[in-house]
C-alpha positions as CSV (number, residue, x, y, z in Angstrom):
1,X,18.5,12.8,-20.7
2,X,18.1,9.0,-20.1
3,X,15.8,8.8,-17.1
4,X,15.7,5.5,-16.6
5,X,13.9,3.7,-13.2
6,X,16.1,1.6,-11.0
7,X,14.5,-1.5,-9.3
8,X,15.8,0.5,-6.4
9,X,13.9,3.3,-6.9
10,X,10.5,1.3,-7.9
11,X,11.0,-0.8,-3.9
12,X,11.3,3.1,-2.6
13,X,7.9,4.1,-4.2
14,X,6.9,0.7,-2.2
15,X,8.5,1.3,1.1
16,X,6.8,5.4,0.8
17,X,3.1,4.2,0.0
18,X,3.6,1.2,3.4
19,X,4.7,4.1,5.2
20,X,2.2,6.9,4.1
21,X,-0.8,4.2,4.8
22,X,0.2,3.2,7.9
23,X,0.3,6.9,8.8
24,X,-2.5,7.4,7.1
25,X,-4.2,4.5,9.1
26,X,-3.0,5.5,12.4
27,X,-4.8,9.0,12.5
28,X,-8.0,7.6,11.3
29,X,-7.2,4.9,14.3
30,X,-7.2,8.3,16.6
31,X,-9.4,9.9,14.5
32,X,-12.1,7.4,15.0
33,X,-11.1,6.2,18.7
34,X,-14.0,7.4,20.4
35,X,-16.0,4.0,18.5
36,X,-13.9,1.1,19.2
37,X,-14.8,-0.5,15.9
38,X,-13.4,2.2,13.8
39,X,-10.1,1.8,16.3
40,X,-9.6,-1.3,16.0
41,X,-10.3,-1.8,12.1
42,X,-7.9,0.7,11.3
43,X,-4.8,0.0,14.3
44,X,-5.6,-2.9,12.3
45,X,-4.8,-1.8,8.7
46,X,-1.7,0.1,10.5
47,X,-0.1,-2.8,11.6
48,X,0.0,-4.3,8.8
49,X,1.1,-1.5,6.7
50,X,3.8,-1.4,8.6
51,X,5.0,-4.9,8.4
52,X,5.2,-4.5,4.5
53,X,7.4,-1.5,5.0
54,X,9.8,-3.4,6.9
55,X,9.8,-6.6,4.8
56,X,10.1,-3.7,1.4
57,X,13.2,-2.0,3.5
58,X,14.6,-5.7,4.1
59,X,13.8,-6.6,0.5
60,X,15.7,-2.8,-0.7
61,X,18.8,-3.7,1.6
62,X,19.5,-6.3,-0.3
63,X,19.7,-4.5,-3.9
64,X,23.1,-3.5,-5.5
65,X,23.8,0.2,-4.8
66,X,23.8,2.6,-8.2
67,X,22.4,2.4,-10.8
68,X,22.5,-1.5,-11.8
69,X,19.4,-2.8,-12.6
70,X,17.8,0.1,-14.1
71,X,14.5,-0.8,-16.1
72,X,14.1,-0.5,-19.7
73,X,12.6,3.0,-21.2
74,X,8.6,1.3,-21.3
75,X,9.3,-0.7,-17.7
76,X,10.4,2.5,-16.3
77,X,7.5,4.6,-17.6
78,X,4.9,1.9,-16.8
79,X,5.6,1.8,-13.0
80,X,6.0,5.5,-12.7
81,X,2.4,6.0,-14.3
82,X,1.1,3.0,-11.8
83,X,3.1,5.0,-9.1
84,X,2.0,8.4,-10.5
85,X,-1.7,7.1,-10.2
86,X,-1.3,5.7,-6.8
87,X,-0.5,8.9,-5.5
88,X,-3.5,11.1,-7.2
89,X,-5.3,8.4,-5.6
90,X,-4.3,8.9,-2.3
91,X,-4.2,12.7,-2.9
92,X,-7.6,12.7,-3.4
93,X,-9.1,9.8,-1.1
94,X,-7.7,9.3,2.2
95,X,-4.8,11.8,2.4
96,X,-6.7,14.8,1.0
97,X,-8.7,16.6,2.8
98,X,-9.3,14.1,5.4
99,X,-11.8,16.7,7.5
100,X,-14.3,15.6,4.6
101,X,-14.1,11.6,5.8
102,X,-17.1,11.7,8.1
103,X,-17.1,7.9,9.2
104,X,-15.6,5.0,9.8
105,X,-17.7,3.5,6.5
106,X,-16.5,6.8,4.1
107,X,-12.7,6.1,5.4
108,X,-13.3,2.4,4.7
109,X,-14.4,2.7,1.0
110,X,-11.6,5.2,0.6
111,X,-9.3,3.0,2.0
112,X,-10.1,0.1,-0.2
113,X,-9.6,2.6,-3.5
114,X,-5.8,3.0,-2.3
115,X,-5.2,-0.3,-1.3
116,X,-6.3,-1.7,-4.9
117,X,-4.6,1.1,-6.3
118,X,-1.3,0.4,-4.5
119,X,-2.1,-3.7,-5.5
120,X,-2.1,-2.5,-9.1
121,X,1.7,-1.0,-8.5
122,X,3.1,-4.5,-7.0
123,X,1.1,-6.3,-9.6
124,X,2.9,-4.2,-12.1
125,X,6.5,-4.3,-10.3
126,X,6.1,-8.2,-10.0
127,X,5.6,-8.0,-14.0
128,X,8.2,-6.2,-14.4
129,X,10.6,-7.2,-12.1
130,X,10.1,-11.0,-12.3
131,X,8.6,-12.7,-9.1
132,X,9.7,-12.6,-5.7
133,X,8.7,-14.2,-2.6
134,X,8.5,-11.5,-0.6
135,X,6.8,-9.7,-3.2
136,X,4.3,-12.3,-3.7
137,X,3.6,-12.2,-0.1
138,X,2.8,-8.8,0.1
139,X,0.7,-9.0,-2.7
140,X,-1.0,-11.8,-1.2
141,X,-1.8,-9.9,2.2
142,X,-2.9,-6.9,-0.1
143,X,-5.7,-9.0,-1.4
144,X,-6.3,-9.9,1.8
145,X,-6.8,-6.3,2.5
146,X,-9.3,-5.9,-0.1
147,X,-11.1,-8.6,1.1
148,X,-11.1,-7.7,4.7
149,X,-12.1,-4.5,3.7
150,X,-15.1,-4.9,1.5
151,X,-16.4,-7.9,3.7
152,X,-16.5,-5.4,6.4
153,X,-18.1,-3.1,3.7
154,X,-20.9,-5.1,2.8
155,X,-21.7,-7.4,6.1
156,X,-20.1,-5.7,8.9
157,X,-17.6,-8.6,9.6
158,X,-14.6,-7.4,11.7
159,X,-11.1,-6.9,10.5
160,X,-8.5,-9.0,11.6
161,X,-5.1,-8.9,11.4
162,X,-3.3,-10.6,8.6
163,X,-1.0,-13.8,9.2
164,X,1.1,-12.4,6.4
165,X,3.6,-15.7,5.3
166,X,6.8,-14.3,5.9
């Protein structure tokens, strides 16, 4: 049985892991309301999470339906491990368990694990897939996750909502 990935179905994995973190985001947001820091850092995150949903689904709409464009036998298996990875991730970090994130710092460092796990993925679809602009973009406000993120880490600096290019 050929299983072979479809660019349609790598974008899905995309659009999923947006939505999930913006979900994932938005309790913490609740979670963590009572400290309007920890609100505001992760409404933050939410927002933004969701804007790269939108811009994936927007990206997605405009793919052939089918099965045209399916990836070659390694592409296909490389983005599914990337993908695969991704989700244990998230499984174990910020999804998992999250009675066991006891502040806004622990949900922080958790959060910048999935977010350079889920850069990894769109690093690896841009290689596959050839670039994109809007897949640049989004990889560019990703970083700008990770820096947000571990500037907050070590110094405290407040997160800010992204000006994502598109």
């Amino acid at each position: 049985m050929d299983e072979r990935l479809t660019v349609r179905q790598v974008v899905q994995v995309a659009i999923e892991a947006e939505a999930r973190g913006a979900e994932v985001y938005r309790d913490l947001a609740t979670r963590f309301a009572a400290g309007e820091e920890g609100r505001e850092v992760f409404t933050t995150l939410a927002r933004d999470e969701e804007g790269h949903e939108a811009h994936f689904r927007a990206l997605q709409s405009k793919l052939p339906a089918g099965e045209q464009g399916a990836l070659g036998s390694e592409q296909g298996q490389y983005l599914t491990a990337l993908a695969a990875a991704e989700r244990l991730l998230a499984g174990s970090g910020l999804i998992a368990q999250p009675e066991r994130i006891g502040s806004t710092r622990d949900a922080l460092e958790r959060a910048y694990a999935l977010e350079r796990a889920t850069l990894l993925y769109y690093h690896g679809m841009r290689d596959t897939l050839g670039r994109s602009e809007v897949l640049d973009a989004i990889i560019e406000a990703e970083k700008g996750h990770l820096v947000q993120v571990m500037r907050y880490l070590v110094t405290g600096a407040k997160i800010r909502e992204l000006s994502d290019p598109w």
